[in-house]
FIKOLZA-1660 file (N, C-alpha, C; in steps of 0.1 Angstrom, whole numbers, plus 5000, padded with zeros to 4 digits):
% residues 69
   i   px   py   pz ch aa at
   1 8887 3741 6511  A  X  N
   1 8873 3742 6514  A  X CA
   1 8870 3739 6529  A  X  C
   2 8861 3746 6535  A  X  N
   2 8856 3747 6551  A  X CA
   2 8847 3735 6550  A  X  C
   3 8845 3729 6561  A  X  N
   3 8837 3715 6562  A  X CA
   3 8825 3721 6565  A  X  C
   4 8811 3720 6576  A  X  N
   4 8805 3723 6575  A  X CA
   4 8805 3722 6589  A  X  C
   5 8813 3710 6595  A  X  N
   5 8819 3710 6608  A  X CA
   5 8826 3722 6614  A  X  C
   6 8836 3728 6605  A  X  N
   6 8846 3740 6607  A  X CA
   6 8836 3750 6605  A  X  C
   7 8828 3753 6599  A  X  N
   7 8823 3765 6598  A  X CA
   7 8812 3768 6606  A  X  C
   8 8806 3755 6616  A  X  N
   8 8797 3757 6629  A  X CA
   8 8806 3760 6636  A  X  C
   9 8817 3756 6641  A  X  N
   9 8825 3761 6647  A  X CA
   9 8833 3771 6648  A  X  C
  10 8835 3778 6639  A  X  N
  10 8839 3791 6635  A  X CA
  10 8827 3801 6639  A  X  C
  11 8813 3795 6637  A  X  N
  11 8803 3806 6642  A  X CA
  11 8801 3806 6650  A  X  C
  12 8800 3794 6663  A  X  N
  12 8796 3795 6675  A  X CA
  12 8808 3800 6684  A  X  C
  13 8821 3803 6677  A  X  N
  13 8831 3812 6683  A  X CA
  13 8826 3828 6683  A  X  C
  14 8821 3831 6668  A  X  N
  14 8814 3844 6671  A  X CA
  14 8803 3845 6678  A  X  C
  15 8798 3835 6680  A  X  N
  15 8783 3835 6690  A  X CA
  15 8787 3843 6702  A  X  C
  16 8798 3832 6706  A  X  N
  16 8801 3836 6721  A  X CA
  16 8808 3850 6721  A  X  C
  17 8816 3854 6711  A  X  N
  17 8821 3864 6708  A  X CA
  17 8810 3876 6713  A  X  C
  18 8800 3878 6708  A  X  N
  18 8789 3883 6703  A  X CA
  18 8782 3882 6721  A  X  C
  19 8774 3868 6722  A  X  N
  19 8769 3868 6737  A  X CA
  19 8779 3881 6748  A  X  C
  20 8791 3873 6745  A  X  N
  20 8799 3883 6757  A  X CA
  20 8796 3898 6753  A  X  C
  21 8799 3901 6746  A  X  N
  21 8802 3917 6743  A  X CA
  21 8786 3922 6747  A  X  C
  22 8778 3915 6745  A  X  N
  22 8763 3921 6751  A  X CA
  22 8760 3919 6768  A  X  C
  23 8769 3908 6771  A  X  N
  23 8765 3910 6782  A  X CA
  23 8774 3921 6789  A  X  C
  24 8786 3925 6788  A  X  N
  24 8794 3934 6794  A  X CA
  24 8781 3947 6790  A  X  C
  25 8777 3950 6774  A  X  N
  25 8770 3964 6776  A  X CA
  25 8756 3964 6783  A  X  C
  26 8755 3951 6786  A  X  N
  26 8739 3950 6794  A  X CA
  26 8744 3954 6811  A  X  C
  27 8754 3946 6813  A  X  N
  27 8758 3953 6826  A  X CA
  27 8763 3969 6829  A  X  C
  28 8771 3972 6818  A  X  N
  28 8773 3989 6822  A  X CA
  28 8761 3995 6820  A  X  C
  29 8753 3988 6809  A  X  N
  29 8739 3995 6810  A  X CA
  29 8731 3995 6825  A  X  C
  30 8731 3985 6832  A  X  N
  30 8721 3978 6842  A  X CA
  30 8730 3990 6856  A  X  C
  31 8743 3987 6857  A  X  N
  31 8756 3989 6867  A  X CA
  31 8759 4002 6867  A  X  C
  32 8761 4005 6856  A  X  N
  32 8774 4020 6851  A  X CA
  32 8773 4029 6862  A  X  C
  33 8762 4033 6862  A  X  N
  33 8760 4044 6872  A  X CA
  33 8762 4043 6888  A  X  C
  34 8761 4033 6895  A  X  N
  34 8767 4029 6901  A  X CA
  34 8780 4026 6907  A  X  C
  35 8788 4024 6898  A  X  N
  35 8806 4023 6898  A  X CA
  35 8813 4035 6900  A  X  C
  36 8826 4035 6909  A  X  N
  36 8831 4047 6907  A  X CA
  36 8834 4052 6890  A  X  C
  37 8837 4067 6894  A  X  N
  37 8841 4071 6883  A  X CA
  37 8850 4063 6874  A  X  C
  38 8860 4058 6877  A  X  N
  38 8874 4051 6872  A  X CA
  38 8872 4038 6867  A  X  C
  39 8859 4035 6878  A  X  N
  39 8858 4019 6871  A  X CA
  39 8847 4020 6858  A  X  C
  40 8839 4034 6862  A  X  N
  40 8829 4035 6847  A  X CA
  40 8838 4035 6839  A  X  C
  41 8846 4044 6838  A  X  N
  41 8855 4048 6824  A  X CA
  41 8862 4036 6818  A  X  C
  42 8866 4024 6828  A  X  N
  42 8873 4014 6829  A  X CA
  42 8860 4003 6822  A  X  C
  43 8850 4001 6821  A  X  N
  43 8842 3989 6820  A  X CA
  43 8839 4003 6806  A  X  C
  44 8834 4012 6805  A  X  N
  44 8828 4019 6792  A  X CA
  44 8836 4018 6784  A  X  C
  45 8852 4016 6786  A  X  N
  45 8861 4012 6773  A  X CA
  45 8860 4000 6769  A  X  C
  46 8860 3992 6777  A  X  N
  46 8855 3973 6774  A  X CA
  46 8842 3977 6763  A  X  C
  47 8834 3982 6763  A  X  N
  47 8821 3980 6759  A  X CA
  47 8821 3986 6748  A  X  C
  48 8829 3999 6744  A  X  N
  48 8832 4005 6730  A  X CA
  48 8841 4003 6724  A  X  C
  49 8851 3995 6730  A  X  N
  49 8862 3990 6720  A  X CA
  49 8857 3974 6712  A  X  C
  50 8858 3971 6705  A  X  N
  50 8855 3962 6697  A  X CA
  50 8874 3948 6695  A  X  C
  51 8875 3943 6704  A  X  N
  51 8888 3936 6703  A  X CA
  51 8881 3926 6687  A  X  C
  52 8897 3927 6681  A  X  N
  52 8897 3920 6668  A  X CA
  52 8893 3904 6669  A  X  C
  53 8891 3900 6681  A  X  N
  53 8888 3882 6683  A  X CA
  53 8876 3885 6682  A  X  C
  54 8864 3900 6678  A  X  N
  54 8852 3899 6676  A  X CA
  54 8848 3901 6665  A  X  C
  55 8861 3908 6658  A  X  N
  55 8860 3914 6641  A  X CA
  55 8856 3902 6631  A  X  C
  56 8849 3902 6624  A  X  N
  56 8845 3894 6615  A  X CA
  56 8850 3899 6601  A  X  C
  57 8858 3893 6594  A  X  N
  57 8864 3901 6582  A  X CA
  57 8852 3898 6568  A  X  C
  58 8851 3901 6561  A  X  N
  58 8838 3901 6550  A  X CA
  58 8849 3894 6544  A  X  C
  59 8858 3887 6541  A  X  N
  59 8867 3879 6534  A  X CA
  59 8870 3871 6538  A  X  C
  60 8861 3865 6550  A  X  N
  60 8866 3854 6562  A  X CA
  60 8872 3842 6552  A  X  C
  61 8882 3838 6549  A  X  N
  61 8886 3826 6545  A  X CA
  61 8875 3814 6546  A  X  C
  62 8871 3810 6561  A  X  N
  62 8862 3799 6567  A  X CA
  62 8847 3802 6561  A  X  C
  63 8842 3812 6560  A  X  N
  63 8826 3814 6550  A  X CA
  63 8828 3814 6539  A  X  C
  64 8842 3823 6539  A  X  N
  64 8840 3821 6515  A  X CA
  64 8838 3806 6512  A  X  C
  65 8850 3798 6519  A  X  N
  65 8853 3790 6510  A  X CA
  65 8842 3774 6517  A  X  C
  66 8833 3778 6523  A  X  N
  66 8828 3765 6526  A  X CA
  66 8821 3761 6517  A  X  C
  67 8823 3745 6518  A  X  N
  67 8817 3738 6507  A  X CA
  67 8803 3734 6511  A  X  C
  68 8797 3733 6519  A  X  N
  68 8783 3733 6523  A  X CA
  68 8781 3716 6521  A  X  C
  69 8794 3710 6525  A  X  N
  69 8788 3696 6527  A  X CA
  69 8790 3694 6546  A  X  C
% end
C-alpha cells in the first residue's frame, strides 16, 4: 500500500513532468519561428514526443494501491 506521503510525491513528479513539457511547447510556440530550420525541427521533436518519465500508466502501482492514510 502507497502512503499518502509516496503518493504526493509520485504526483508532484508528474507535476513537474507536466510543468516542463508546457513550457518547452510554450517556447516553440512563443520562439519556433524564429530558430533556424534545424533547431525548429530539433526543439518540434522535444515537444511531440512524449518521453516515458511523462507517461502515466492507468495501472500505476503508486495510485491503485494507496491507502489514503
Amino acid at each position: 500500500m502507497a502512503t499518502t506521503e509516496a503518493l504526493l510525491e509520485h504526483l508532484t513528479a508528474l507535476r513537474r513532468a507536466v510543468t516542463d513539457a508546457m513550457v518547452s511547447a510554450n517556447g516553440y510556440k512563443e520562439y519556433g519561428s524564429k530558430l533556424t530550420s534545424s533547431n525548429r525541427a530539433a526543439q518540434l521533436a522535444e515537444v511531440t514526443t512524449v518521453p516515458s518519465a511523462r507517461q502515466h500508466a492507468s495501472d500505476c502501482s503508486i495510485c491503485n494501491s494507496w491507502d489514503g492514510s
